[in-house]
N, C-alpha and C positions, 0 to 999 in steps of 0.2 A: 415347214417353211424355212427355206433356205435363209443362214445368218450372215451379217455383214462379214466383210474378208476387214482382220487387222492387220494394220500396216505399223511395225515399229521401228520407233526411230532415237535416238539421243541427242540431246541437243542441249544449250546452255541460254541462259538471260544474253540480250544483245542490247548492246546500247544504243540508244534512242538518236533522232537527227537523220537529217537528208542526206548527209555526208556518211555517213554510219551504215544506209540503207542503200547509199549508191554501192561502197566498197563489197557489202554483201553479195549486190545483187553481179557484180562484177566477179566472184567468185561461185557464180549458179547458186545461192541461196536464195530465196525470199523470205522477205522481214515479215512476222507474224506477231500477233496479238490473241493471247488467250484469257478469256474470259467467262464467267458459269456462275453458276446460284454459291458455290464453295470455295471460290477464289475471290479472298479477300480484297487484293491488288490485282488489276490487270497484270500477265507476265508477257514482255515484249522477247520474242526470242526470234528464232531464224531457221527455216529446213528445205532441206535439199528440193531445185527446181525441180528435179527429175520425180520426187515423191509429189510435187504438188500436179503438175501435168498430169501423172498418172491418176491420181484421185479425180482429177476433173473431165481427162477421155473416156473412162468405164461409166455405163451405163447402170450399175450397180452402187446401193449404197454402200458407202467405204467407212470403217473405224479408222482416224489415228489414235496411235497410243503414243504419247510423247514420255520420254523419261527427261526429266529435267529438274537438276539440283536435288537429286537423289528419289525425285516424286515421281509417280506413274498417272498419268491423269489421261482418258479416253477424252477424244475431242472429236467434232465434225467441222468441214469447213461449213460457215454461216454464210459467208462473205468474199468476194476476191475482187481486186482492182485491175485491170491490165491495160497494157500500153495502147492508146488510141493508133499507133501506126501499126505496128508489132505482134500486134496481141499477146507479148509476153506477157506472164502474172506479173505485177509489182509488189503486191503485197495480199496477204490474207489473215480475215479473221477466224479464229477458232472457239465452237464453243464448248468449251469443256462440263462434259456430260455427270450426272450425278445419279446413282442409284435409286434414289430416293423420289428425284422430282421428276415429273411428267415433262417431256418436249414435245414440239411439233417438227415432224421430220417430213422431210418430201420424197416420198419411195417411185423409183421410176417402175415402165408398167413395161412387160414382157408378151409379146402376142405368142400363143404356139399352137401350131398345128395350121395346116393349110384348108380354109373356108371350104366348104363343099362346091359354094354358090361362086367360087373363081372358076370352076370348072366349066359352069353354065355362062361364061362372059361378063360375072358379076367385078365388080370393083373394087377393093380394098378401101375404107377411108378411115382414119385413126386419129379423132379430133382432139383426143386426151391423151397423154404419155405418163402425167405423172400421177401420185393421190395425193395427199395430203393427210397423214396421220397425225394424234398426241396420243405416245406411251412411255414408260416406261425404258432407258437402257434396253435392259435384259430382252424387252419383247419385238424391239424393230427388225423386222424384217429387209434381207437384202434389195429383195423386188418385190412384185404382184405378176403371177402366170397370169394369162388369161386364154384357157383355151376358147380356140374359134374352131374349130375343124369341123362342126358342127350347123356352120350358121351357113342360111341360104340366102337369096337373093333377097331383099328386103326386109333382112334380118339386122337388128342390132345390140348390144348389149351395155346395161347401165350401171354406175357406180354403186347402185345398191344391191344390184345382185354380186357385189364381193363376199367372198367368205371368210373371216377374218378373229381371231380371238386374241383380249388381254390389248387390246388398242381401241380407240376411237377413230373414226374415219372421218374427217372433218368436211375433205370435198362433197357436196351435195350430191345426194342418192342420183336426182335425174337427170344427172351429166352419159353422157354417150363415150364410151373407150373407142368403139368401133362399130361402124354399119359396115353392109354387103350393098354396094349400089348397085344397081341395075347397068346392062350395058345403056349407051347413049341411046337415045330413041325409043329407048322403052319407058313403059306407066306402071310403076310399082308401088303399092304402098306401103311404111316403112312401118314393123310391126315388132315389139320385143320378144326376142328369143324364149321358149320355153323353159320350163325349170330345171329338165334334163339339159342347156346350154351353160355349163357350168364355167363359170369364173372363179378360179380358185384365190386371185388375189387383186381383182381389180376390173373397175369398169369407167366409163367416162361420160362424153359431154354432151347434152341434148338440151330439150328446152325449145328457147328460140331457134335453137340450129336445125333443131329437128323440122323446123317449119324449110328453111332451106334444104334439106335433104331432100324432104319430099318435092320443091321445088324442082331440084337438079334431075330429079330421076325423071323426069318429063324430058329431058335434050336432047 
């Protein structure tokens, strides 16, 4: 299973105030706050805009490593604020990760390989992106593959068939990542992929929706 990309950076304490946080931000920094089960005090610090947009356009989950006041501490963004016109960041929190103690991380979900069932005029639908894990640092995973190449017309595949070790999966088993609709106008009924349809790290949302699916495929 593919591991997070680290991103490192250097950085120092930044002092506190609106005034403090405009000058920052006027210099492409955002003011951040780092926080975790082994930081005694919050440490209010500052990093570069261009590291923070990046962290937040990739689809993958991202390590920072901050060195600061001679410390090295792994952090994830928890948190971020941005400008209601602008959508620039204004500010982010971080939470600085511990060896020791379990978190809950949100791993985005990867589709690969092209449905069999798009060939036959089937639809695509991807009600779930992300999971929902608690582990360990060492054991988070970048993403969850999920292949579909496999799945046919009123095929779909569910959080519990993830395969996964050294984590908890917290989002519920019979959530739906993705069905095969039917084209419009057809009647299919919507049926879970076999055990050969493997999902290597992820599945999604169903349930109630599942009852709309089978709805939809009547259009």
């Amino acid at each position: 299973m593919k591991k997070p990309e680290i991103i490192e950076i250097e950085t120092s304490v930044r002092e506190t105030g609106s005034k403090s946080s405009r000058n920052l931000r006027g210099d492409n920094l955002v003011p951040a706050v780092v926080y975790g089960p082994k930081i005694k005090e919050n440490l209010t610090i500052s990093i570069p805009e261009l590291t923070v947009d990046r962290m937040l356009s990739v689809s993958e989950l991202q390590i920072l490593r901050i060195k600061v006041d001679g410390k090295q501490i792994d952090c994830t963004i928890k948190d971020a604020e941005f400008h209601p016109v602008t959508d620039k960041v204004l500010h982010v929190d971080l939470y600085a990760l511990d060896k020791d103690t379990p978190f809950t991380f949100v791993i985005p979900i990867r589709l690969e390989g092209t449905p069999a069932g798009l060939t036959e005029g089937g639809r695509l639908y991807q009600p779930l992106r992300e999971i929902q894990v608690k582990c360990l640092p060492e054991h988070i995973p970048a993403e969850f593959v999920v292949k579909v190449g496999k799945l046919q017309i009123g095929q779909t595949l569910k959080v519990r068939r993830v395969k996964a070790t050294n984590l908890e999966i917290l989002t519920p088993g019979d959530r739906t990542i993705v069905v095969i609709r039917p084209p419009k106008g057809a009647i299919v009924s919507i049926t879970e992929a076999e055990e050969d349809e493997e999902a290597e790290g992820a599945e999604g949302e169903e349930g109630a929706e599942e009852k709309a699916e089978a709805a939809e495929a009547t259009e």
